[in-house]
DRENKOLVO-453530 format. One record per residue: y, z, x of N, C-alpha, C in turn; residue in three letters; residue number from 1. Coordinates in steps of 0.001 Angstrom, whole numbers, padded with zeros to 6 digits, always signed. Layout:
<nupas>
+---------+---------+---------+---------+---------+---------+---------+---------+---------+------+-----+
!     n_y !     n_z !     n_x !    ca_y !    ca_z !    ca_x !     c_y !     c_z !     c_x ! rest !  nr !
+---------+---------+---------+---------+---------+---------+---------+---------+---------+------+-----+
!       Y !       Z !       X !       Y !       Z !       X !       Y !       Z !       X !  ALA ! NUM !
...
+---------+---------+---------+---------+---------+---------+---------+---------+---------+------+-----+
</nupas>
This chain:
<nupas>
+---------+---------+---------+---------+---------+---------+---------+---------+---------+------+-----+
!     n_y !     n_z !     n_x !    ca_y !    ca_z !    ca_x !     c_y !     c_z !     c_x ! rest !  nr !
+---------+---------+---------+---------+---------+---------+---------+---------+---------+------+-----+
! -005933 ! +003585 ! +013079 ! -004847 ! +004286 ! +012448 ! -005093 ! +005776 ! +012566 !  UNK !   1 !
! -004184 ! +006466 ! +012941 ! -004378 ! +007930 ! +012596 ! -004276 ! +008143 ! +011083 !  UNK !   2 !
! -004886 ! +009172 ! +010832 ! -005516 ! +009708 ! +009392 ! -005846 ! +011099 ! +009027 !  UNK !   3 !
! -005242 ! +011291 ! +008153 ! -005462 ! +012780 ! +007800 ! -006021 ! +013177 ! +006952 !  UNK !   4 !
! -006905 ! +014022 ! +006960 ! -008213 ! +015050 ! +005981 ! -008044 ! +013988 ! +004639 !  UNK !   5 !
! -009285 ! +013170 ! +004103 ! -009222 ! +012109 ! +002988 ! -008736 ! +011490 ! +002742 !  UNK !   6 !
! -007933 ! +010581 ! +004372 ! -007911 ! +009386 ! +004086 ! -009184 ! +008495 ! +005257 !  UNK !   7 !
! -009025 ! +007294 ! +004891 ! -009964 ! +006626 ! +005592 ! -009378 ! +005634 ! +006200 !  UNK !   8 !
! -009981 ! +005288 ! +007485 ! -008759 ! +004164 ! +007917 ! -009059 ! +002828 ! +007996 !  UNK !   9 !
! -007783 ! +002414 ! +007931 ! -007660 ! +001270 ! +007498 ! -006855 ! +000787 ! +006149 !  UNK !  10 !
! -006699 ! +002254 ! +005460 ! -006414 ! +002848 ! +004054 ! -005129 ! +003560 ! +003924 !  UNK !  11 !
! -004327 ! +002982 ! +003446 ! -002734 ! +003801 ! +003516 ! -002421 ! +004010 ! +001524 !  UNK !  12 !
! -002878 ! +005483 ! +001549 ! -002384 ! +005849 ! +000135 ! -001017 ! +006299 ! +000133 !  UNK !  13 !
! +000215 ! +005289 ! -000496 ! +001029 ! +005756 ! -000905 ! +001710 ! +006014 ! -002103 !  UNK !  14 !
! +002062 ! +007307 ! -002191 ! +002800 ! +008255 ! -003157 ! +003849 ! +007322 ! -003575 !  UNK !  15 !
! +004173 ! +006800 ! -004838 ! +005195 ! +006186 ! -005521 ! +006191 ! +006986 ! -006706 !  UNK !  16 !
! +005847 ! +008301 ! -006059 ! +006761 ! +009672 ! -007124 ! +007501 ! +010339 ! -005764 !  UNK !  17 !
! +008058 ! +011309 ! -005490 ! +009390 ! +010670 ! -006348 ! +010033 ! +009354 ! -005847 !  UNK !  18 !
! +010641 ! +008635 ! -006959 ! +011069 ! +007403 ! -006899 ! +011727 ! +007243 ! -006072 !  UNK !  19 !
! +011786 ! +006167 ! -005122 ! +012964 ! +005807 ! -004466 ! +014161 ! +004302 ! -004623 !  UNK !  20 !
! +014994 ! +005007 ! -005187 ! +016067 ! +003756 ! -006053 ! +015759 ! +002167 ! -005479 !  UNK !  21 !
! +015940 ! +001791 ! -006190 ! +015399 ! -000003 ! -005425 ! +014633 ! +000294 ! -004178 !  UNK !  22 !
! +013492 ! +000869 ! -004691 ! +012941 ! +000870 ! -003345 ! +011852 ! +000015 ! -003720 !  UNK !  23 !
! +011437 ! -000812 ! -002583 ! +010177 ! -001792 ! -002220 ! +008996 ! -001068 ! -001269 !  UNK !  24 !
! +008055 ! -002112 ! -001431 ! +006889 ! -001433 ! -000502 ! +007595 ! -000912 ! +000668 !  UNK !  25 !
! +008471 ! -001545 ! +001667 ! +008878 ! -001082 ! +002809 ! +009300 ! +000190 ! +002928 !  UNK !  26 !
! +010175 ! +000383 ! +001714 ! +010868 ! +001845 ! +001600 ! +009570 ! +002572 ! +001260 !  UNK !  27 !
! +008714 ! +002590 ! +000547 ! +007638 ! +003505 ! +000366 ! +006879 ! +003525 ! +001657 !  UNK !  28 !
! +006435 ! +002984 ! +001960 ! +006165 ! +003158 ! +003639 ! +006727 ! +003742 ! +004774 !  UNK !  29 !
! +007875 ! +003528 ! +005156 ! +008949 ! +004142 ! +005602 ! +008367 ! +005827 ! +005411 !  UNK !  30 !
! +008960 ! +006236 ! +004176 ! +009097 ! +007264 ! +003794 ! +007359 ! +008068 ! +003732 !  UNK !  31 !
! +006178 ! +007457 ! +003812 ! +005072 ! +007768 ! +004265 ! +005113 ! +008211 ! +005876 !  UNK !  32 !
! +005428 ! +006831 ! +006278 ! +005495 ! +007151 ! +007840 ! +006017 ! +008254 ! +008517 !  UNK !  33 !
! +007443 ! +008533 ! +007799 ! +008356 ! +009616 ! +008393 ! +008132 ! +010889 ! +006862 !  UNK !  34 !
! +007237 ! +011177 ! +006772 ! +006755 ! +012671 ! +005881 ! +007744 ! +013584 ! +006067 !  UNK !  35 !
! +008252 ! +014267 ! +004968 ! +008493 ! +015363 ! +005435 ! +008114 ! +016834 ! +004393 !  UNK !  36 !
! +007294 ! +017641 ! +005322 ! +006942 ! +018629 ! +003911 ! +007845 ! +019689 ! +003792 !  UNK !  37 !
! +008407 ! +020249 ! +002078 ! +009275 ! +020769 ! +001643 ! +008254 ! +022420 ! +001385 !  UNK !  38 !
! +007936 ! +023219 ! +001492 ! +007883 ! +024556 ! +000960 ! +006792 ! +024990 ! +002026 !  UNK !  39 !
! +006273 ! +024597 ! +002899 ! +005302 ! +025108 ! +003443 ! +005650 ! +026194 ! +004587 !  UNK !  40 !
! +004645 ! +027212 ! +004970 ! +005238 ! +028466 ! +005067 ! +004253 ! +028236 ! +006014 !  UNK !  41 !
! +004587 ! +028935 ! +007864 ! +003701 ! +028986 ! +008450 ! +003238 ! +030452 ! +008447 !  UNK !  42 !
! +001666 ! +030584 ! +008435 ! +001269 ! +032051 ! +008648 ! +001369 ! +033445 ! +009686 !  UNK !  43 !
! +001639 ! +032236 ! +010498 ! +002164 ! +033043 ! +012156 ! +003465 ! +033500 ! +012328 !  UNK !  44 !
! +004462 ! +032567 ! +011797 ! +005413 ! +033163 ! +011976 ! +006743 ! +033058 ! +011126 !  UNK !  45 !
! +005925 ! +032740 ! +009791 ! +006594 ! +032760 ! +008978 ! +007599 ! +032153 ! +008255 !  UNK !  46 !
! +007779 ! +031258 ! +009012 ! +008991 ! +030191 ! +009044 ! +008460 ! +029041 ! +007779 !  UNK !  47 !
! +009818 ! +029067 ! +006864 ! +009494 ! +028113 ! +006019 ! +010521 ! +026780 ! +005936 !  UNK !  48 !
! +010543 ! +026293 ! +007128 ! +011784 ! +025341 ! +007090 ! +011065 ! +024129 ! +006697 !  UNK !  49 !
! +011972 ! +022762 ! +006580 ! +011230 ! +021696 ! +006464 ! +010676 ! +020923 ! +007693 !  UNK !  50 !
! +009406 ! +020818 ! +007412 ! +008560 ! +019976 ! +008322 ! +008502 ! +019317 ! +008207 !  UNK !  51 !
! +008694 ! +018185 ! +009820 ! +008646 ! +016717 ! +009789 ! +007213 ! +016290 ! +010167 !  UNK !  52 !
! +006499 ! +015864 ! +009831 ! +005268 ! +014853 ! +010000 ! +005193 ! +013322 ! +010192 !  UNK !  53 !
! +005604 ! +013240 ! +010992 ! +005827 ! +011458 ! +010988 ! +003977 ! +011469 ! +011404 !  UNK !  54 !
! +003583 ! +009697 ! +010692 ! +002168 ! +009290 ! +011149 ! +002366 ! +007891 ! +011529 !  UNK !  55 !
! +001505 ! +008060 ! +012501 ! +001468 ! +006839 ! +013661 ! +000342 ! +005993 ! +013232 !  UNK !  56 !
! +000019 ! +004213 ! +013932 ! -000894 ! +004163 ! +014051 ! -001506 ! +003683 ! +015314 !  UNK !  57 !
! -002502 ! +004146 ! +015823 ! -003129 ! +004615 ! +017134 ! -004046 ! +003166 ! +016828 !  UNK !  58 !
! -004379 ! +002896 ! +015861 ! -005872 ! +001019 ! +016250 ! -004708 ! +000703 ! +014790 !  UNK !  59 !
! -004786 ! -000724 ! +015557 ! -004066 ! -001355 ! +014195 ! -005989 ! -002419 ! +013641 !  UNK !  60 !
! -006049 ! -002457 ! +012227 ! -007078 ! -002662 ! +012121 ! -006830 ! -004009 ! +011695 !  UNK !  61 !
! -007910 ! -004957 ! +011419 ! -007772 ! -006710 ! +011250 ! -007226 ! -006745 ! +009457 !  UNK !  62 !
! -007857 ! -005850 ! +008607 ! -007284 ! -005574 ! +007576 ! -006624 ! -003897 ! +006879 !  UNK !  63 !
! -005468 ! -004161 ! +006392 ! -005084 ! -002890 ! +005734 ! -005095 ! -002898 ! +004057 !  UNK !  64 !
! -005406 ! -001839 ! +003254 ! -005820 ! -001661 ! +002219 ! -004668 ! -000505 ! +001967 !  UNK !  65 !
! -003271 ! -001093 ! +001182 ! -002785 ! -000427 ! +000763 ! -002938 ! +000196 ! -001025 !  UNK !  66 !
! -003439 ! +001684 ! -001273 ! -002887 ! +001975 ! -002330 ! -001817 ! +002433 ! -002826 !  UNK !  67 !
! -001337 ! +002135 ! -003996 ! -000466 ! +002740 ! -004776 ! -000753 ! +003460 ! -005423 !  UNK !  68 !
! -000131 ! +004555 ! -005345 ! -000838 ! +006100 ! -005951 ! +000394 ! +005714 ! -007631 !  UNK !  69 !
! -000893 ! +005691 ! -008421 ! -000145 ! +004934 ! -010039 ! -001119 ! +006251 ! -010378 !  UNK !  70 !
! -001881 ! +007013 ! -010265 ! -002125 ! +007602 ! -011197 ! -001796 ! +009172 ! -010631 !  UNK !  71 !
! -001898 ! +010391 ! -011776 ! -001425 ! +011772 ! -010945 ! -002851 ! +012342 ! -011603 !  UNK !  72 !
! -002440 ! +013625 ! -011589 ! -003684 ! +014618 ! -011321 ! -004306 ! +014683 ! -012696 !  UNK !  73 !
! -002677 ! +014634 ! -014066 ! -003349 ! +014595 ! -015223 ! -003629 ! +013433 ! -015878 !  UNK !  74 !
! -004028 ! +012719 ! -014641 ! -004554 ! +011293 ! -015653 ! -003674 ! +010026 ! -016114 !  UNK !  75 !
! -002406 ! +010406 ! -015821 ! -000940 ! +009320 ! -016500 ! -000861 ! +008497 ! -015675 !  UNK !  76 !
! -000826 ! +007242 ! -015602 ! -000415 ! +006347 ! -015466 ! +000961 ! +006088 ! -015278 !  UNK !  77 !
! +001306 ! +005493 ! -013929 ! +002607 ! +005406 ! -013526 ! +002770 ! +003884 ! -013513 !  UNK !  78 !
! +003707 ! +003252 ! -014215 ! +003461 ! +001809 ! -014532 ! +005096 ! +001244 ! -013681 !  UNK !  79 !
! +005380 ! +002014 ! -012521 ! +006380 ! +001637 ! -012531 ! +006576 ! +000176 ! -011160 !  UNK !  80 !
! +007445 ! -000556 ! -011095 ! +007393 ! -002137 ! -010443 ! +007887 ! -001442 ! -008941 !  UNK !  81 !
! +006861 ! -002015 ! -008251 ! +007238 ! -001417 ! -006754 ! +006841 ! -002966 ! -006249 !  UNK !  82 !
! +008405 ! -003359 ! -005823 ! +008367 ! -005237 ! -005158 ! +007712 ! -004939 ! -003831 !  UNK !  83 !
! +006661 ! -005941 ! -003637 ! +006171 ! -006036 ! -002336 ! +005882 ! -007326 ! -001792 !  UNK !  84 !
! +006187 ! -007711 ! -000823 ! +005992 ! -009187 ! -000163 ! +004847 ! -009827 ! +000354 !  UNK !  85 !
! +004586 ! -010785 ! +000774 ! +003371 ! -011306 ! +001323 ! +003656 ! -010796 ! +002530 !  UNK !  86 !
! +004578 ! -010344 ! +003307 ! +004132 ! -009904 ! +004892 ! +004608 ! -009219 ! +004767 !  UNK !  87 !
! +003927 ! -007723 ! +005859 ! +004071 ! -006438 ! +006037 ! +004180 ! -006372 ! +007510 !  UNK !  88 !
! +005097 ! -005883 ! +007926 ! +004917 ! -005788 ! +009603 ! +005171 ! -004256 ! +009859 !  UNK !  89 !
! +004073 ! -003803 ! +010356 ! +003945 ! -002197 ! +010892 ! +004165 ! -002332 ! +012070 !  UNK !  90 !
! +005151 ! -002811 ! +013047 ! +004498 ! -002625 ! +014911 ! +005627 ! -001195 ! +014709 !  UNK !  91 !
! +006647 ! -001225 ! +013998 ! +007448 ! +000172 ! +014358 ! +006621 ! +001482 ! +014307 !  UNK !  92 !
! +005349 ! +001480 ! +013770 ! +004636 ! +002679 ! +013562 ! +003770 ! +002455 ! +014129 !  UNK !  93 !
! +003077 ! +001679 ! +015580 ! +002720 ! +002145 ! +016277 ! +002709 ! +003207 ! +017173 !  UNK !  94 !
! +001576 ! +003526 ! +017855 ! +002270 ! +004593 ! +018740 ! +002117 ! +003780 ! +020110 !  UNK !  95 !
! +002455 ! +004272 ! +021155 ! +003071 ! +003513 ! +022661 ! +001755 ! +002820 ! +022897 !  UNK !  96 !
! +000744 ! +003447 ! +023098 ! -000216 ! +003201 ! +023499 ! -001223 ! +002041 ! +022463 !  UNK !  97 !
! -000709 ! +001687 ! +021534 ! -001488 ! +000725 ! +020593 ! -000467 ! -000889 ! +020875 !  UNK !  98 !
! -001046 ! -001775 ! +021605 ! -000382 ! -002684 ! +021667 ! -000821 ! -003955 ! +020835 !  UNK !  99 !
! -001333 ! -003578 ! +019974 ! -001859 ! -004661 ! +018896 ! -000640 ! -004788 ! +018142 !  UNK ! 100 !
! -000997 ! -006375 ! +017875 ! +000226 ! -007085 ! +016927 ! +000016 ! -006255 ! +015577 !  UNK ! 101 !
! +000750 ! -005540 ! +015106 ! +000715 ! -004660 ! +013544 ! +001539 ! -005716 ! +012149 !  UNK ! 102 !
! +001444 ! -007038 ! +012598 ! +002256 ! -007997 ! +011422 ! +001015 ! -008576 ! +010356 !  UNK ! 103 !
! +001454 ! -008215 ! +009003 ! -000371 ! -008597 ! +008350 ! +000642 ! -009681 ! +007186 !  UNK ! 104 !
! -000703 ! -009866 ! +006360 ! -000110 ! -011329 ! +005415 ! -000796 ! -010685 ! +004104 !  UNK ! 105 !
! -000244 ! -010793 ! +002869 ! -001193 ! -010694 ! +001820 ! -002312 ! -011471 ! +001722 !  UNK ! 106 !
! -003870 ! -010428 ! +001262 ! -005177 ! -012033 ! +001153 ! -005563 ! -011711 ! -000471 !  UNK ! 107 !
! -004981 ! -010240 ! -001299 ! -005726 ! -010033 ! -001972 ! -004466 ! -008700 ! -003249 !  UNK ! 108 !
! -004693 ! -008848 ! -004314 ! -003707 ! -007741 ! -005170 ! -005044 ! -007265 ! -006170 !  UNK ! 109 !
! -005026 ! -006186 ! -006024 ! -006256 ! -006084 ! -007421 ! -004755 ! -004764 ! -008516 !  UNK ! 110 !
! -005308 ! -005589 ! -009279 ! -003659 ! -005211 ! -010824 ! -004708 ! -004513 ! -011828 !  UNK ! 111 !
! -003297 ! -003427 ! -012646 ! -004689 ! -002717 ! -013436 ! -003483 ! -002818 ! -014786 !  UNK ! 112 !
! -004209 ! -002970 ! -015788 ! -003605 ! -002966 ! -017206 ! -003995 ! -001447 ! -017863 !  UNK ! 113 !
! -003345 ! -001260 ! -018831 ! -004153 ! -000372 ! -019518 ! -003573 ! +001262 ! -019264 !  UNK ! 114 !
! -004641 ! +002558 ! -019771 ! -004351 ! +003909 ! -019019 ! -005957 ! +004151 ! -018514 !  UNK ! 115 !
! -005546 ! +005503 ! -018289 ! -006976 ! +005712 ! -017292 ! -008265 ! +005955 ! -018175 !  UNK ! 116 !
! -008313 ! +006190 ! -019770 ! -008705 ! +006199 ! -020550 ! -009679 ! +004976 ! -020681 !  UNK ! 117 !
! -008641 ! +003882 ! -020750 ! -008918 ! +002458 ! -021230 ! -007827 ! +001355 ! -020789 !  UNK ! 118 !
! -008717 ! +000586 ! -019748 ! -007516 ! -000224 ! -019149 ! -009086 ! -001452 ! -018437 !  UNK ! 119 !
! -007948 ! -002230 ! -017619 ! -008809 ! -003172 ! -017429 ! -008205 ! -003695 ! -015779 !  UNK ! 120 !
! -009060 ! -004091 ! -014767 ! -008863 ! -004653 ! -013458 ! -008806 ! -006314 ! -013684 !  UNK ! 121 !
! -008189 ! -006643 ! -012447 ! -008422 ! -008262 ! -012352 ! -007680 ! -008249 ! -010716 !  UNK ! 122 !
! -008217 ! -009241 ! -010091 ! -007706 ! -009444 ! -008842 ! -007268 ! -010767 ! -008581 !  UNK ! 123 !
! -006182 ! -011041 ! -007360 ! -005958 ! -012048 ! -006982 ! -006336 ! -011906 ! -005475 !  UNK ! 124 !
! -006650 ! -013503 ! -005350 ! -007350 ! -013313 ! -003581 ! -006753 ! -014719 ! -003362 !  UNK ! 125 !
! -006775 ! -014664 ! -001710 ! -005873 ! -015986 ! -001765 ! -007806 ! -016387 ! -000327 !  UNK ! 126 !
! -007620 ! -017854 ! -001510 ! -008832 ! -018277 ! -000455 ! -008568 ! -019010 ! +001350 !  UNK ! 127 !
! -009808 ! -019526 ! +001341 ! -009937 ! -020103 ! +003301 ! -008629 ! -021351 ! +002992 !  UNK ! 128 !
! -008583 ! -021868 ! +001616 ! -007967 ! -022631 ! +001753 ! -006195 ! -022523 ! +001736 !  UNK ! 129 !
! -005926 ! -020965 ! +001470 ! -004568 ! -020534 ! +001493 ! -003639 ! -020491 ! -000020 !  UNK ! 130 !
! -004920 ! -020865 ! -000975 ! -004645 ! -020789 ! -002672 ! -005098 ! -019781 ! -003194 !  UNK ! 131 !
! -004128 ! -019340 ! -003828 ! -004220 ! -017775 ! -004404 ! -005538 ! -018398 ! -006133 !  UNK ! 132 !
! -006015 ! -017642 ! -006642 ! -006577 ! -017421 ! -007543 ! -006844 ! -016167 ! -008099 !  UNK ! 133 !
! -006998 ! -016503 ! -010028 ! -007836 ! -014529 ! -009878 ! -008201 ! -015002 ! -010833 !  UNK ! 134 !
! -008779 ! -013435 ! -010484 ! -010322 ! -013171 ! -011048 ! -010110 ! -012612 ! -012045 !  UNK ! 135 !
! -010662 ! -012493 ! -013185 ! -010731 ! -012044 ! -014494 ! -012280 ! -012147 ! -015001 !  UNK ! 136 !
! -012831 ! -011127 ! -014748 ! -014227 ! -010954 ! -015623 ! -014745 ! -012643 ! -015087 !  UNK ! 137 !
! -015121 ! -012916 ! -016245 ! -015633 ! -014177 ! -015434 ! -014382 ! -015625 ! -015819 !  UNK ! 138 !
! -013549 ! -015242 ! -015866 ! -012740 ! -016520 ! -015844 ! -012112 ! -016306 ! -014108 !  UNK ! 139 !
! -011696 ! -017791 ! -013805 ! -010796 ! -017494 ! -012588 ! -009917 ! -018880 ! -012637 !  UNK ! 140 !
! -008290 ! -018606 ! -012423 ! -007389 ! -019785 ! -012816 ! -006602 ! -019729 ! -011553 !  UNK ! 141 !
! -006302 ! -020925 ! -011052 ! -005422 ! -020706 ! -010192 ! -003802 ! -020518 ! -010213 !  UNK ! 142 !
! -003390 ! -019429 ! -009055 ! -002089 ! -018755 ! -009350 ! -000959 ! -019068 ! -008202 !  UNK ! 143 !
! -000041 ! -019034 ! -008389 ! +001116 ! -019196 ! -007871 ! +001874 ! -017880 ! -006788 !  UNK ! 144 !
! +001956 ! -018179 ! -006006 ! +002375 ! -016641 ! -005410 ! +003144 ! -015894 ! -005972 !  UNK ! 145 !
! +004396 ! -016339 ! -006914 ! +004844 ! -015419 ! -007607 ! +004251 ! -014804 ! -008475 !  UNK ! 146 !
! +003489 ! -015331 ! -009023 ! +002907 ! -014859 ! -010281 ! +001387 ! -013562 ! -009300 !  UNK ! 147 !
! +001508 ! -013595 ! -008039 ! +000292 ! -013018 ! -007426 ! +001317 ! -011365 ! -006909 !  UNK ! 148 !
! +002759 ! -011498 ! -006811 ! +003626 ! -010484 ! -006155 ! +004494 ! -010126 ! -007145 !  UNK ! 149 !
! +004185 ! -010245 ! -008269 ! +004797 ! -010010 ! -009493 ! +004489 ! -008146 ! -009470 !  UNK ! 150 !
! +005490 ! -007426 ! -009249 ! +005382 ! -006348 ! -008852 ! +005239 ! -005180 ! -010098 !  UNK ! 151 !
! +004514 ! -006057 ! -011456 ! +004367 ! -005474 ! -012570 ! +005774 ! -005360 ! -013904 !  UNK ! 152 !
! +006698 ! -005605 ! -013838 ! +008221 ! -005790 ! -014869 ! +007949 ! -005697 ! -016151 !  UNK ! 153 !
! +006655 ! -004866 ! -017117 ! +006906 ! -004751 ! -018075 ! +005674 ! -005730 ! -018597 !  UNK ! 154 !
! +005218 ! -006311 ! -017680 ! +004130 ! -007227 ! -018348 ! +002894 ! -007076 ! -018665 !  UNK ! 155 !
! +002518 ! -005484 ! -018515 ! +001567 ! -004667 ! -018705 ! +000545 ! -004811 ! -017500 !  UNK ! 156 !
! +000283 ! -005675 ! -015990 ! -000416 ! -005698 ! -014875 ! +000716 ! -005211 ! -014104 !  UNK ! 157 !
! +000202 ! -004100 ! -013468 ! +000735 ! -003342 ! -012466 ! +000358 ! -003262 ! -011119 !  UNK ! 158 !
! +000383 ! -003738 ! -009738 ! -000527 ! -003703 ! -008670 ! -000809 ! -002293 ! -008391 !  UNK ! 159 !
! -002275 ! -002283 ! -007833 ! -002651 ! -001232 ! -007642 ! -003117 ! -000904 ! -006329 !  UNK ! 160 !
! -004094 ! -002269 ! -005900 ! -004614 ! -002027 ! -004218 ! -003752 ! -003634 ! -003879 !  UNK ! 161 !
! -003229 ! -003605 ! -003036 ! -002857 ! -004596 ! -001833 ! -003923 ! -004835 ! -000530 !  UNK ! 162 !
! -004667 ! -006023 ! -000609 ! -005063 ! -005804 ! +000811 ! -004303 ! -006677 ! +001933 !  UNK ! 163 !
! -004096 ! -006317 ! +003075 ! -003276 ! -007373 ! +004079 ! -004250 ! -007508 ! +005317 !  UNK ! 164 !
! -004264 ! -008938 ! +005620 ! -004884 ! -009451 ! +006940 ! -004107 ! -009565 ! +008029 !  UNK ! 165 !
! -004778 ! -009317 ! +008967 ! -003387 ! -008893 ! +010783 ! -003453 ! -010143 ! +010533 !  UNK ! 166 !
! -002759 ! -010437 ! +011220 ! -002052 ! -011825 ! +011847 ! -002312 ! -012187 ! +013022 !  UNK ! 167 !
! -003277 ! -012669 ! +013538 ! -003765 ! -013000 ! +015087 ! -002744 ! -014122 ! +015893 !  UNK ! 168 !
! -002325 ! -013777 ! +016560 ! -001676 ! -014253 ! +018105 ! -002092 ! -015527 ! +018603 !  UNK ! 169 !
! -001721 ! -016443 ! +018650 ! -002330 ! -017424 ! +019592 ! -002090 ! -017549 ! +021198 !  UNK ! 170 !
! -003392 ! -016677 ! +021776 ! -002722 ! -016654 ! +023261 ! -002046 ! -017991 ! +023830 !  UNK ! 171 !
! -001409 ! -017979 ! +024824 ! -000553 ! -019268 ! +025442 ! -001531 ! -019364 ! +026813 !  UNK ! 172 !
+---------+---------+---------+---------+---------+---------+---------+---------+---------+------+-----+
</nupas>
């Protein structure tokens, strides 16, 4: 993946301010992919128009680790429901030269309760056998996919990291 100054790849932090109306993971992605920065002033020549930054990805990796940026600078907690699906397909944000399949599957949601003060993690992982479960300290119950893409509605677990596995090809 291409990556810019603190991120790491493999790692897609996305910004969930400002809101985008019924928007889902896709639309937040989207709108990652195609950046555009508002006030920046170049030093050379002065020009302060809006800049487009679109980001590509150059290696599609076997897993992606999406965050949701839920927290800001002063600490608040953004509890808001951003729907996301078990499959993510990035091949539109490849760049020409990356011909890897970019279609991934959910394996994993780690959900956070609480504020940044005082709150609490728990994860869901979906095992070899294709059954979701989570984890809770030391309990673990098995879960239902809805109840694993439950995109947070008030129920006080909010997703926080998504991880997704590529989707391998079966050559012919």
């Amino acid at each position: 993946m291409s990556t810019n100054e603190g991120e790491v790849e493999g790692t897609i932090s996305v910004p969930i301010q400002p809101r985008i109306q019924n928007g889902d993971l896709s639309a937040y992605l989207k709108k990652y992919f195609n950046d555009h920065v508002f006030g920046f002033k170049c030093n050379k020549c002065k020009d302060d128009s809006k800049k487009y930054r679109p980001r590509h990805i150059a290696h599609s990796p076997d897993l992606i680790l999406i965050q949701l940026k839920r927290f800001n600078g002063q600490g608040r907690k953004d509890s808001y429901p951003v729907p996301f699906s078990t499959t993510l397909d990035l091949n539109s944000y490849r760049t020409p030269s990356n011909r890897t399949n970019s279609e991934y599957e959910l394996s994993a949601v780690v959900s956070h309760s609480g504020t940044t003060s005082s709150g609490h993690y728990r994860c869901a992982a979906k095992g070899a056998d294709k059954c979701w479960n989570i984890f809770d300290d030391s309990n673990v119950t098995i879960a239902k996919t809805a109840q694993v893409t439950d995109p947070g509605n008030g129920k006080g677990w909010t997703p926080y990291l998504l991880f997704y596995q590529r989707v391998l090809r079966k050559r012919k």
